[in-house]
C-alpha positions as CSV (number, residue, x, y, z in Angstrom):
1,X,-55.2,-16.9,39.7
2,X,-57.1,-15.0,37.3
3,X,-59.0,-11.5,38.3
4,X,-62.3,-9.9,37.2
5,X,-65.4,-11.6,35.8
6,X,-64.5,-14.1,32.9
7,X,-68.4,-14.3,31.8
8,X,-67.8,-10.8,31.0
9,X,-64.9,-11.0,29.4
10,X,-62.9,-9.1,31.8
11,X,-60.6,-11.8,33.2
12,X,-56.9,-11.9,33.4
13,X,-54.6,-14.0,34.8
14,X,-54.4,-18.0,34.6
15,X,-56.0,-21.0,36.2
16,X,-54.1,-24.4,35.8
17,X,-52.9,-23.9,32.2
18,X,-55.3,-21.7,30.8
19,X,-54.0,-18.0,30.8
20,X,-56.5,-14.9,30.3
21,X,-56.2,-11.7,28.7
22,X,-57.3,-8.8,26.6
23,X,-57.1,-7.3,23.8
24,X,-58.9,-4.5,21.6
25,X,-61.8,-4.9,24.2
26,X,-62.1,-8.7,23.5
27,X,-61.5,-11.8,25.8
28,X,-58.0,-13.9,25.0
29,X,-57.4,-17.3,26.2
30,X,-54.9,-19.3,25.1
31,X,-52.8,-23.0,26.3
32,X,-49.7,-22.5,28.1
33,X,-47.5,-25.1,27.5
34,X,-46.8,-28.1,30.0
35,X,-43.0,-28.8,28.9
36,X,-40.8,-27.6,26.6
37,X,-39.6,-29.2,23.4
38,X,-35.6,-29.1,23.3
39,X,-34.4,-32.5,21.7
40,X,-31.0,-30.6,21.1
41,X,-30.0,-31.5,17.6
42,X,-26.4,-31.1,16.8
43,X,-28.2,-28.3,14.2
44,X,-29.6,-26.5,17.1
45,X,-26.5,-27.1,19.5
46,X,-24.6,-25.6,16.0
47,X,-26.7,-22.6,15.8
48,X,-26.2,-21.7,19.4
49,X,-22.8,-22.2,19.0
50,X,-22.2,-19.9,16.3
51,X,-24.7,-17.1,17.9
52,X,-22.3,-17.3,20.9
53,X,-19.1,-17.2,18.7
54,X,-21.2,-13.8,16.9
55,X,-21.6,-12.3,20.4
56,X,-17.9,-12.8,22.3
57,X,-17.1,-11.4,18.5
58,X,-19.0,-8.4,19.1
59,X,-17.8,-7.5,22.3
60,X,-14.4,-8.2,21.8
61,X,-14.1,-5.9,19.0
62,X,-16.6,-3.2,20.2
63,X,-13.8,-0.5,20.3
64,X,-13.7,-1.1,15.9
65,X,-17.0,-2.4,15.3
66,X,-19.7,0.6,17.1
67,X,-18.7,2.8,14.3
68,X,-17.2,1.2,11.3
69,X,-20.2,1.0,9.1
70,X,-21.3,4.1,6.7
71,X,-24.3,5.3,7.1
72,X,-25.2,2.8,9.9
73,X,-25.6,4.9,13.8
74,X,-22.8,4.8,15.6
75,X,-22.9,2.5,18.8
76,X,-25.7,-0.2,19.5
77,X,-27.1,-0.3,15.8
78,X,-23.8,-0.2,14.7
79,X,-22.7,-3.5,16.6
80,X,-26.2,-5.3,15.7
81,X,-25.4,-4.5,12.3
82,X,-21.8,-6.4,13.0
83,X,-24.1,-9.4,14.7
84,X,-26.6,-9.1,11.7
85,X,-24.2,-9.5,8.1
86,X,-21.6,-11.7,9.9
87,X,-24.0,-14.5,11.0
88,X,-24.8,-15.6,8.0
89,X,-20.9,-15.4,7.2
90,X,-20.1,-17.4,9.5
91,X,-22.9,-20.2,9.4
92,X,-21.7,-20.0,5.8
93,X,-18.0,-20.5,6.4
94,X,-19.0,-23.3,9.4
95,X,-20.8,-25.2,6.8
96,X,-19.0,-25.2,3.6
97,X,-15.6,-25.2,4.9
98,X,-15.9,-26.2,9.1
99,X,-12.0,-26.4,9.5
100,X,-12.4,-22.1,8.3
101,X,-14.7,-21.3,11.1
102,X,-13.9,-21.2,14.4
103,X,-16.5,-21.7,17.3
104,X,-16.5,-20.6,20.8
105,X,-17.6,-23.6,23.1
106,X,-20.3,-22.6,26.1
107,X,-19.0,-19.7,28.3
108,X,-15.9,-19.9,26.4
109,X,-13.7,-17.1,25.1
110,X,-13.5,-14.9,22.0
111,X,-12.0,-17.0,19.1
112,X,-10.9,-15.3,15.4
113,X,-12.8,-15.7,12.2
114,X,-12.7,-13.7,9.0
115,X,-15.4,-11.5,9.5
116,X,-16.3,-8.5,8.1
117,X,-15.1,-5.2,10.7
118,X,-16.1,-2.5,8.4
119,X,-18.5,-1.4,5.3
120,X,-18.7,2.0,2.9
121,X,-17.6,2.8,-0.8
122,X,-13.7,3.4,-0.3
123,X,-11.3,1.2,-2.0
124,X,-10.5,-1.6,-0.5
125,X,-7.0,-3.1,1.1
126,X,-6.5,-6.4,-0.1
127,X,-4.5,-9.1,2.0
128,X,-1.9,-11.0,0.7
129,X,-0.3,-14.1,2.3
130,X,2.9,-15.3,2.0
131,X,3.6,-18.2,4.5
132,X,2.4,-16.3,7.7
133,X,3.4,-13.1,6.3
134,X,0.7,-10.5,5.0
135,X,0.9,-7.3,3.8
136,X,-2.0,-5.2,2.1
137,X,-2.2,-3.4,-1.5
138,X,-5.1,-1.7,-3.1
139,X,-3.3,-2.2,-7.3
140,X,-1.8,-6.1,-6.1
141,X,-0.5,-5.5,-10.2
142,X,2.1,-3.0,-8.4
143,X,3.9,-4.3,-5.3
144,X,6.3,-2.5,-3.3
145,X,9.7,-2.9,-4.3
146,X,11.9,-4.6,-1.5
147,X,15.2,-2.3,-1.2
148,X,16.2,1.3,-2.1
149,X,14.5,4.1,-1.4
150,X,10.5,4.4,-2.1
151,X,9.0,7.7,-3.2
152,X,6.1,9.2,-3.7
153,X,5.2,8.2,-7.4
154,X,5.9,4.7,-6.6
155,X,4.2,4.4,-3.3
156,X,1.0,5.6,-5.2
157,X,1.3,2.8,-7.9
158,X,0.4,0.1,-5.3
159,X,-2.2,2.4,-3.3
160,X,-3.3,4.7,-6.1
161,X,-6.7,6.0,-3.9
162,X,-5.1,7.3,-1.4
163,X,-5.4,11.3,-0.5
164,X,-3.8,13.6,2.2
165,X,-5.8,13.4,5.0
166,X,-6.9,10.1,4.9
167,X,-6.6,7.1,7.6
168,X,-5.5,4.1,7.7
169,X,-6.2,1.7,10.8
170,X,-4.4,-1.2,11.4
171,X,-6.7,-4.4,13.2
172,X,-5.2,-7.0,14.6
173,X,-6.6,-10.2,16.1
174,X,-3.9,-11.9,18.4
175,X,-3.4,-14.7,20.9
176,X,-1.8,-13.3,24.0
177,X,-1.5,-16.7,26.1
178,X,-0.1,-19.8,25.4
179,X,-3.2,-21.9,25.3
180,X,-4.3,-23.8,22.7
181,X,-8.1,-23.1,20.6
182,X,-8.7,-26.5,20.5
183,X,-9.0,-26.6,24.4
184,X,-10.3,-24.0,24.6
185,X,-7.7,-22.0,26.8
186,X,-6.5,-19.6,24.4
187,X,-7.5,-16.0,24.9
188,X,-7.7,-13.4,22.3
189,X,-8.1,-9.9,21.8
190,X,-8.1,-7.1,19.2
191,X,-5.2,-4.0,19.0
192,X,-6.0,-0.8,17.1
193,X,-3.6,1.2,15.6
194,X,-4.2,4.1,12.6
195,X,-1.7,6.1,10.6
196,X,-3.1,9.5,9.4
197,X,-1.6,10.9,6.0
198,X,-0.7,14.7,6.1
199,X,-2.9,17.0,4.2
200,X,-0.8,17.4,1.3
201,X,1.7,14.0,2.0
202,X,1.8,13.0,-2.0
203,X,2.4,17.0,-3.5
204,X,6.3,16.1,-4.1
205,X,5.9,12.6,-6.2
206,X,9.7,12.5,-6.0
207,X,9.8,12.9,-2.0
208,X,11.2,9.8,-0.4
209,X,8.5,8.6,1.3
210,X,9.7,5.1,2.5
211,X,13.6,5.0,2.8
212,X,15.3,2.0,2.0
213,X,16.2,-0.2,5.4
214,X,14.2,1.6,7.4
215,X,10.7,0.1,5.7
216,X,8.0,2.8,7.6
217,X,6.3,6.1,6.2
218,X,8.7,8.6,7.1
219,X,6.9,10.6,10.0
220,X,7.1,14.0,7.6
221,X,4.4,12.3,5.5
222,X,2.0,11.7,8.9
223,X,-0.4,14.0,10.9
224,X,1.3,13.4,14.1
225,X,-1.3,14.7,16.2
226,X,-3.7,12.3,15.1
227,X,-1.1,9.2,14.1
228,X,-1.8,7.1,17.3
229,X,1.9,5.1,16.4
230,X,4.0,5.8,13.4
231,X,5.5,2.7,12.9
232,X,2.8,-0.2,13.3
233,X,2.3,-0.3,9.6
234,X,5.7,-1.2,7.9
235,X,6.6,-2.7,4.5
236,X,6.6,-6.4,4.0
237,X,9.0,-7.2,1.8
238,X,7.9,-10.9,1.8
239,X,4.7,-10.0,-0.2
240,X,5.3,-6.2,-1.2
241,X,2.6,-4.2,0.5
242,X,2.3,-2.8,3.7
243,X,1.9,-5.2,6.7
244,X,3.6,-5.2,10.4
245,X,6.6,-7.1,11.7
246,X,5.1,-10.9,12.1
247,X,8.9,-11.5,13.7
248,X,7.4,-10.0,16.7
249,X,3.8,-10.4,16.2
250,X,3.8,-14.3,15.3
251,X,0.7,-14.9,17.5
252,X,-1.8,-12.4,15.1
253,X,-4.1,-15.0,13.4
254,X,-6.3,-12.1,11.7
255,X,-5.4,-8.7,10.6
256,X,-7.1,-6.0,8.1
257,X,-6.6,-3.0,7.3
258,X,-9.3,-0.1,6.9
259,X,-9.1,3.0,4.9
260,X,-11.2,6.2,7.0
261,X,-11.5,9.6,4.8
262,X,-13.4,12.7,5.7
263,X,-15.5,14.0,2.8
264,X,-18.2,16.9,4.0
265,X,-18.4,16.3,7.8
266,X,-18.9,12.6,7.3
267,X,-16.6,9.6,7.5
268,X,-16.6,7.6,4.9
269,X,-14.9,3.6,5.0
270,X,-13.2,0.9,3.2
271,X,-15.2,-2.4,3.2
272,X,-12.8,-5.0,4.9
273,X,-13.0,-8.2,6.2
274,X,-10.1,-9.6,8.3
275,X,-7.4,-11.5,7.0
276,X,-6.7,-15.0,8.5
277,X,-2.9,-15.7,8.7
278,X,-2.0,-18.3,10.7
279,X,-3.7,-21.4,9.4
280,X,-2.5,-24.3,11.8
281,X,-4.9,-23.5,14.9
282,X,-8.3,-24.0,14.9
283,X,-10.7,-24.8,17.6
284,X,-12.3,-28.2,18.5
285,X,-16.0,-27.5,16.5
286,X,-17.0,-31.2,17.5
287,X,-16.7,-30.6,21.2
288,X,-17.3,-26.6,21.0
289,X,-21.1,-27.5,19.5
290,X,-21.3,-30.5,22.2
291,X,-20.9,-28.2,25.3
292,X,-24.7,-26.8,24.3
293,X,-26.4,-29.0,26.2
294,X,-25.7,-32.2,25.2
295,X,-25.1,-33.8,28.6
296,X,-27.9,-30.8,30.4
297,X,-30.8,-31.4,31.4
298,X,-33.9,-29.9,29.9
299,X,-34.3,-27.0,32.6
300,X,-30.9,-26.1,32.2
301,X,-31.0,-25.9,29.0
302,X,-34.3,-23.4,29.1
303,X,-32.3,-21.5,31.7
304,X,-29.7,-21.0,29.3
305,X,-31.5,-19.9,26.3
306,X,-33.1,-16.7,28.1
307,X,-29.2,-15.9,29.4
308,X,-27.3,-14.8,25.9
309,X,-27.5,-11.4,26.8
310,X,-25.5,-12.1,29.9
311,X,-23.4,-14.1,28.1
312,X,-22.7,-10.9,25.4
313,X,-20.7,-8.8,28.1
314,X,-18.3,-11.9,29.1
315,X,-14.9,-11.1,27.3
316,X,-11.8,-12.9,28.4
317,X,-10.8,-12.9,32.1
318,X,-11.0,-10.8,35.0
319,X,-9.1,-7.5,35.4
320,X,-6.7,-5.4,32.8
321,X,-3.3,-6.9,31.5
322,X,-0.2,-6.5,29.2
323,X,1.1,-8.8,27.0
324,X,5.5,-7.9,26.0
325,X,7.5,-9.2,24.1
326,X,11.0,-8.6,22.9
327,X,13.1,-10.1,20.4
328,X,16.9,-8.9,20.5
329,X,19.0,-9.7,17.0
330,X,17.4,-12.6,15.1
331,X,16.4,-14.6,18.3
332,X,12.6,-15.2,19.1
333,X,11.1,-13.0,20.8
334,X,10.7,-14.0,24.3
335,X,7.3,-13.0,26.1
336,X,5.8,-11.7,29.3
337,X,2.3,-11.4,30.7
338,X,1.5,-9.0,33.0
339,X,-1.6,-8.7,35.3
340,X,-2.3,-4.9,36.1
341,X,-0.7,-3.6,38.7
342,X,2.3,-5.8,39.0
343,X,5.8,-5.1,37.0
344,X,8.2,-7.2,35.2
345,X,12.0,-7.1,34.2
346,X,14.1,-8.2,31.5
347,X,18.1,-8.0,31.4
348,X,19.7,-7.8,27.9
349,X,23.1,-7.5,26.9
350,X,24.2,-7.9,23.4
351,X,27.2,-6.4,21.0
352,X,26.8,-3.0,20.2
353,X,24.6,-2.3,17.1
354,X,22.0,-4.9,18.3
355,X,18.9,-4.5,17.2
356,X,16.0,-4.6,19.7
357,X,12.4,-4.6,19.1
358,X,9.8,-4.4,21.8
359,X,6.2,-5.1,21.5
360,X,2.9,-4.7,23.5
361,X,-0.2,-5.1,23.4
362,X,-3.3,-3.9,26.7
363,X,-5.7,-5.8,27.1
364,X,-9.1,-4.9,29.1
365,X,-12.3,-6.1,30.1
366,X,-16.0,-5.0,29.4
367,X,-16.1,-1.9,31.8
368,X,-12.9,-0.8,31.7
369,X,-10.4,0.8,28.6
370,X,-7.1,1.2,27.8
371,X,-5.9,4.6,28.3
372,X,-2.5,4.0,26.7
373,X,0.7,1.9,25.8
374,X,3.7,3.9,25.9
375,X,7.8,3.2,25.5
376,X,10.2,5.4,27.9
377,X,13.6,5.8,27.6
378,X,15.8,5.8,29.8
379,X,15.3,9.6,30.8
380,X,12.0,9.3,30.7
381,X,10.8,10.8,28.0
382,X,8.4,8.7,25.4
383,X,10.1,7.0,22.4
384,X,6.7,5.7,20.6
385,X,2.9,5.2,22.3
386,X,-0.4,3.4,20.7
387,X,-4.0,3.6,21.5
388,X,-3.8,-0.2,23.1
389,X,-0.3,-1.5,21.6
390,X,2.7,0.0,20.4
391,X,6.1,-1.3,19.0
392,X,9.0,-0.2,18.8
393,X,12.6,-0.9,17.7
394,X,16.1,0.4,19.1
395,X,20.2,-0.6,18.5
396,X,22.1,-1.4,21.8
397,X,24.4,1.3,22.0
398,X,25.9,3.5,24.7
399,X,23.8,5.9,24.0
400,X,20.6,3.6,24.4
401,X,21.6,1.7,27.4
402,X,19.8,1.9,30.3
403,X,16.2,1.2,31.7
404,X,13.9,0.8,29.3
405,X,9.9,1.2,30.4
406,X,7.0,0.0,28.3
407,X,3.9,1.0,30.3
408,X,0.2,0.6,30.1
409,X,-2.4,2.9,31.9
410,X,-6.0,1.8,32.3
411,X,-9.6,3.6,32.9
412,X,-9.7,2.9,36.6
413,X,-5.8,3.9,37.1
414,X,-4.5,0.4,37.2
415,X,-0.8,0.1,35.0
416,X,1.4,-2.4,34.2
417,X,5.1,-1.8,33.6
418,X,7.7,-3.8,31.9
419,X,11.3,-2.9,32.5
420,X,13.9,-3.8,29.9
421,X,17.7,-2.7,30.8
422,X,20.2,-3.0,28.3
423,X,23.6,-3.0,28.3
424,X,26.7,-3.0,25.9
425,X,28.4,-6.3,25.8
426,X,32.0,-5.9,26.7
């Protein structure tokens, strides 16, 4: 019903379809529409699809992408600039290439694409894939040799920008269920991890930096205080840079890393975009599109277009969670997921001199964090910790035996535990 006197042009409000109003002191009517037009096109049903794949993207990877842009705001414009430069990326990779993109259907999950996590004028890593491996150079002229001992000199002939004090920080996009994209019942999620070179790590170019077998940055070249997990960047000797152990981690589709330095007070950033390397999953795009609103009808589908920003916060399932994993020897690694709160166990006994690497990765919803992922020895004390994963290798001897604990804490005091107890074959 519209007030005030419309002869004097003072009326606002709306009778039948004709809505009143005013502006700079004059009298605005205007039509409002009887329906709405929605024929859904498999363009518009595609453009929905990727703004929702751009969104579960952005939340997902929050944590990396509220700050990883030079001379962008830290926090909300930093994320909008994530939403902004990667959805023309994407539409781009969906329709030059659609098997390279990878859509989320309607109020489904977060799915991997290689989109770009950081911006500034620092060198950046390249990726290099060798049959699921990757491992990253800045000089790909100069790879890493793949036995004896690595020193400084060398080390700097494959990452020749690198300075003391510098950062580097591992991303990794990984599936931590056994679903399947193309159902859409796989569930993803992104683990952190950064390295931070001592202040004066390359003085001695004859220093020993990587030595041979062991295939990580000896902790004397690392800040340790600021090195949230030592060993998550390793050499890969299939390609000859620097990479992680895909033995363990065969269920990371995407990974990049990003070079952080500190020049004046500011933080200045490689530009990187992550790194697909498995290439035999992708989703179902056909069906992924087809769930917006193919089989709705027309109010449902007018409904759904005012609730995207609902739909932002949605990231995976309910409550906080730890995927483990651990591989003893040359076996596969055999895998546990654990809801928080709850524990699981794991009996190994093997010859003495067995190697054993464990792997973990926390996972938590919007609203909650990861405090911590942590591996205890058997006396309790902490062999290795990460920001939201951690990994970790150690020989079965009978020094080591005993109950091993890999832990995650989370913001609102839940934890999970994973107990591992090994034991010296006789």
């Amino acid at each position: 019903m519209a007030k005030g006197n419309l002869f004097l042009g003072m009326a606002k409000g709306k009778v039948g379809s004709i809505v009143f109003s005013r502006a700079f002191n004059q009298q605005i009517t205007r039509t409002k529409p009887t329906s709405v037009k929605n024929p859904k096109t498999i363009g518009q049903n595609t453009q929905r699809a990727i703004l929702a794949t751009i969104a579960k993207s952005a939340a997902a990877m929050s944590a990396l992408v509220d700050h990883s842009f030079v001379n962008v705001t830290y926090g909300p414009e930093s994320v909008r600039h994530f939403r902004k430069i990667n959805m023309g990326l994407l539409r781009n990779l969906y329709m030059n290439t659609q098997d390279g993109a990878n859509l989320t259907s309607k109020g489904g999950n977060f799915v991997p694409n290689p989109l770009k996590v950081s911006e500034g004028n620092l060198p950046s890593f390249v990726g290099i894939v060798n049959t699921g491996d990757i491992g990253f150079l800045q000089d790909i002229a100069h790879t890493l040799p793949s036995t004896g001992d690595i020193n400084v000199s060398t080390f700097l002939q494959s990452f020749p920008y690198l300075q003391g004090g510098d950062q580097i920080t591992l991303v990794k996009i990984m599936k931590i269920n056994d679903g399947e994209m193309i159902n859409g019942d796989a569930l993803f999620t992104m683990a952190l991890d950064r390295i931070v070179f001592a202040p004066g790590a390359f003085d001695d170019t004859d220093a020993t930096i990587i030595p041979d077998g062991d295939g990580v940055i000896s902790n004397r070249f690392l800040d340790m205080t600021k090195t949230t997990n030592s060993s998550c960047i390793s050499l890969n000797t299939a390609t000859g840079g620097l990479g992680f152990s895909v033995d363990v981690d065969n269920k990371v589709f995407y990974a990049a890393l990003i070079l952080s330095r500190k020049v004046n007070n500011t933080w200045q950033r490689s530009a990187q975009v992550l790194e697909q390397i498995n290439f035999n999953d992708h989703t179902d795009n056909e069906s992924a599109i087809a769930s917006y609103g193919a089989n709705d009808s027309l109010a449902e589908a007018t409904e759904y277009l005012n609730q995207a920003e609902e739909d932002e916060s949605v990231s995976g399932e309910k409550g906080a969670y730890m995927y483990a994993a651990t591989k003893v020897g040359s076996s596969d690694a055999e895998r546990m997921f654990i809801n928080a709160g709850e524990s699981a166990s794991k009996a190994l006994t093997a010859a003495s001199g067995t190697m054993v690497s464990i792997d973990a990765q926390a996972y938590a919803p919007t609203g909650k964090r990861v405090i911590t992922v942590e591996v205890d020895r058997p006396d309790g004390s902490y062999a290795a910790h990460g920001a939201s994963s951690v990994h970790y290798n150690v020989s079965i001897t009978s020094k080591t035996a005993g109950n091993w604990k890999v832990v995650a804490l989370f913001s609102d005091g839940t934890r999970s535990e994973y107990t591992i107890t090994l034991t010296v074959q006789a």
